[in-house]
Each structure stands twice: as structure tokens, then as C-alpha cells.
N, C-alpha and C positions, 0 to 999 in steps of 0.2 A: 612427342609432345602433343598434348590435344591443344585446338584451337578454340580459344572463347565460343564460337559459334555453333560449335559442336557440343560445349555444356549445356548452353543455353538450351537447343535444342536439344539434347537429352532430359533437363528441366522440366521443358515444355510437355514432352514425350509423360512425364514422368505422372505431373497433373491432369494429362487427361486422360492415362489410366485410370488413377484416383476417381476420376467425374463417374471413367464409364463404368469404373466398376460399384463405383454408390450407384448411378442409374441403373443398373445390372444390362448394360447396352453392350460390354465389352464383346461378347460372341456373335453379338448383330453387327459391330463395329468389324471382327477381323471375318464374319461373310462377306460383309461388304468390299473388303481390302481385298480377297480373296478372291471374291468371282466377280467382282464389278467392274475390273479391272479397264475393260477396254472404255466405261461411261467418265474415268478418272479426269480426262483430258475433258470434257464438258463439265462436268463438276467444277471443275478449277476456273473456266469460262466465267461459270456463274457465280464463283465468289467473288471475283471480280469485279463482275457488274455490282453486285453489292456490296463491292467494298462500301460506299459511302455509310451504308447504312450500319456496317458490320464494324467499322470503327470504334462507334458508340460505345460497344460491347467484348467488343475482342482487341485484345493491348496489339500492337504491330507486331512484335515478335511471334505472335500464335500463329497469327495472321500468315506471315511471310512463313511461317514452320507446315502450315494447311496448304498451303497452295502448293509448296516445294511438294508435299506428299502426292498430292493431286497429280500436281507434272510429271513426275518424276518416278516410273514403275519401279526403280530400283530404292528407293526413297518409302514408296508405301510395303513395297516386301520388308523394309528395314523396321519399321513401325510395327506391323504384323509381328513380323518376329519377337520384338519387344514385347507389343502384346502379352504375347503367350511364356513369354519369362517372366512377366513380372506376375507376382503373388498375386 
């Protein structure tokens, strides 16, 4: 059985392939997933800090789905992967 938060976050997964690949950012997106790996854990630092500001813009759920990927090397290899499955 999947767990709600696991849709959700497939959802999320889902529209911002959609973004990156209307920006055509998708292959900058999974370089970055791919060799940036060790600056992930600073990344995640920083949206943090900005969370206040990144509220405004970004619904909690993206929010909490960004940072998981950030922290989490097995989390951004999981998204990568998606990546490159989805159309």
C-alpha cells in the first residue's frame, strides 16, 4: 500500500518536471542532481534560511519535498531517476 505522502510527493515530483521541462532546465536540473551532490547538504542550509521568504511562493508540501531531496542523497538519486523516466 502507498502512503499518502509518497503520492503527494510523486505529484510534486511530477510538476516540476512539467516546469523544468517547459524551462528546458530538466538536463541542468539532473547535472546538478548528479555531480553537485556533495554542495546538497548546503543547499538545503540555504532554503532554509529562506524559508520565510520562499513561503510566499512555494506551497509547504514542495517546500518539505526540496529539502527532503537536498538532505537526503538517496532522495535526489530518486528524483534524478524520475527525471529521466519521465517523457
Amino acid at each position: 500500500m502507498i502512503e499518502g505522502s509518497q503520492i503527494d510527493q510523486k505529484q510534486i515530483w511530477r510538476m516540476w518536471a512539467t516546469q523544468l521541462q517547459q524551462w528546458r532546465l530538466r538536463d541542468f536540473a539532473l547535472w546538478l542532481l548528479d555531480s553537485a551532490s556533495p554542495v546538497h547538504l548546503i543547499g538545503a542550509q540555504l532554503v532554509y534560511i529562506g524559508q520565510p521568504l520562499l513561503e510566499a511562493f512555494v506551497p509547504n508540501g514542495q517546500f518539505k519535498a526540496l529539502t527532503s531531496i537536498l538532505e537526503q542523497p538517496a532522495q535526489a538519486q530518486a528524483f534524478a531517476e524520475f527525471l529521466r523516466e519521465e517523457p
